[in-house]
N, C-alpha and C positions, 0 to 999 in steps of 0.2 A: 455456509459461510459464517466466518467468527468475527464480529467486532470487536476493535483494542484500542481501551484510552492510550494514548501516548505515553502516559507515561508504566502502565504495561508490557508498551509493543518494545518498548527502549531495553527491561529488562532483561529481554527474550533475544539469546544470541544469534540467532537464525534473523529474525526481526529486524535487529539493531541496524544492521549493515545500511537499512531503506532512508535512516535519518541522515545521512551524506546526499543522499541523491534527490534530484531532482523529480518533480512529477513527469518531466520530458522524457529522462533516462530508461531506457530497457522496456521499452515501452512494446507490447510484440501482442502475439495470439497465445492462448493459452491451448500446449496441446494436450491436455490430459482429457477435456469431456466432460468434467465434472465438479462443480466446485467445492468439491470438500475439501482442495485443498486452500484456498479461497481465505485470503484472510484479507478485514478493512482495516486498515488505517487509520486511527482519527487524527489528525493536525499533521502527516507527512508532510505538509512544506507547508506557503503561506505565499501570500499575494498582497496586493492592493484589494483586492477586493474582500479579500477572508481568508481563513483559512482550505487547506486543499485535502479532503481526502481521497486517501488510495485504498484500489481492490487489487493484491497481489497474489499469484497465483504461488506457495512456498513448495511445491514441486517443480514447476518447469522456471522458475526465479525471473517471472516478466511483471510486468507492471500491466496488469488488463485494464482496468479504466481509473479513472479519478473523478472527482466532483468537487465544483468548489462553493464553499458553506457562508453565505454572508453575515 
């Protein structure tokens, strides 16, 4: 798995698409097994409490978890 400042993951057109959406949206299983395809998120959305990061799977395009960063 690859971690990506934000304003990294912004320039990466495959990436881009995640800073419209919600941490709720696409939210699924990842079927591939393995996560190399496996990419985090740093600052995908944002709360009251902090920020939220995501672990997105960029082959099967779900959203496998999130954590959020006080």
């Amino acid at each position: 798995m690859v971690s990506r400042l934000r304003e990294d993951w912004l320039q990466d057109p495959k990436l881009r698409q995640w800073s419209s959406k919600s941490c709720t949206e696409n939210r699924g299983t990842c079927k591939c097994g393995n996560d190399i395809n496996h990419v985090e998120l740093w600052e995908q959305d944002s709360c009251i409490r902090g920020r939220i990061d995501s672990v997105i799977c960029t082959s099967c395009n779900v959203l496998v978890s999130f954590k959020i960063i006080r």
